[in-house]
N, C-alpha and C positions, 0 to 999 in steps of 0.2 A: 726536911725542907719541902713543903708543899707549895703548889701555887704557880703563877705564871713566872717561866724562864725568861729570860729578852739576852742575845747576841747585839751587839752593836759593833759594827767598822768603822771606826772613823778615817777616810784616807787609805785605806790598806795600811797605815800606820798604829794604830791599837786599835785594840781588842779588847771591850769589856764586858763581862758578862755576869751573871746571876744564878743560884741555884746548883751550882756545881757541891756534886757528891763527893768528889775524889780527882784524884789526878793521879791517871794512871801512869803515862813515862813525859818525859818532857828531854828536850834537847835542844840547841837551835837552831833544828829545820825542821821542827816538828812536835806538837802539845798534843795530846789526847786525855782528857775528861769525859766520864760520867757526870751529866748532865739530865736529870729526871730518869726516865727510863732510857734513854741513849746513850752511844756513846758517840762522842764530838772529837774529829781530827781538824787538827787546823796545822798546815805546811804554811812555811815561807824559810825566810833569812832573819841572821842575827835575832832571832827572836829569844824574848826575856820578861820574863812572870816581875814587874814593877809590883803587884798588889796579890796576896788572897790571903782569903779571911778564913778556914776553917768555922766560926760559929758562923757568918754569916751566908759564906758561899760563892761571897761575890771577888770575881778573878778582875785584872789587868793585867793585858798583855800590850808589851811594845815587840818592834821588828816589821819588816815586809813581811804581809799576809795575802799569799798565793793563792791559799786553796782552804777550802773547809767542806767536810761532810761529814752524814750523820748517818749512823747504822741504828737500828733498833737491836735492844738487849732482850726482847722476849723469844719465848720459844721456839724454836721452829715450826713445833706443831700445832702450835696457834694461829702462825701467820698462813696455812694450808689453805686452800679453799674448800666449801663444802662436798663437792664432791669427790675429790682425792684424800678426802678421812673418810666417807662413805666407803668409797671401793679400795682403798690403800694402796 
């Protein structure tokens, strides 16, 4: 799955999205996806996976949606700056 991702809120009540690789734990106060190179938390209440498609990627979530962040999955020693891989 190459190409542009898109999150959408609608209401703080769903959640739909695109591009999802995986889904790594899910519960209902809490979804995390790989999402291109990231990975995607998104916290709230009663939340519950209505849609996803393994071919295509594309997630629906329903529930209160509190919170969402993204971490990047690359290496640590990528994200360094140049000077502290200069001098280590």
């Amino acid at each position: 799955m190459t190409g542009i991702q898109s999150i959408n809120i609608l209401d703080r009540k769903r959640l739909e999205t695109n591009g999802v690789k995986d889904v790594k734990s899910f519960n209902e106060s809490e979804l995390v996806l790989l999402i291109g190179d990231s990975t995607v938390y998104i916290g709230g209440y009663d939340l519950k996976v209505e849609k996803f498609s393994v071919d295509s990627g594309e997630l629906v979530l329903l529930g209160t949606i509190s919170s969402l962040y993204f971490s990047d999955n690359t290496d640590p020693a990528e994200r360094r700056g140049f000077l502290s891989r200069v001098f280590g």
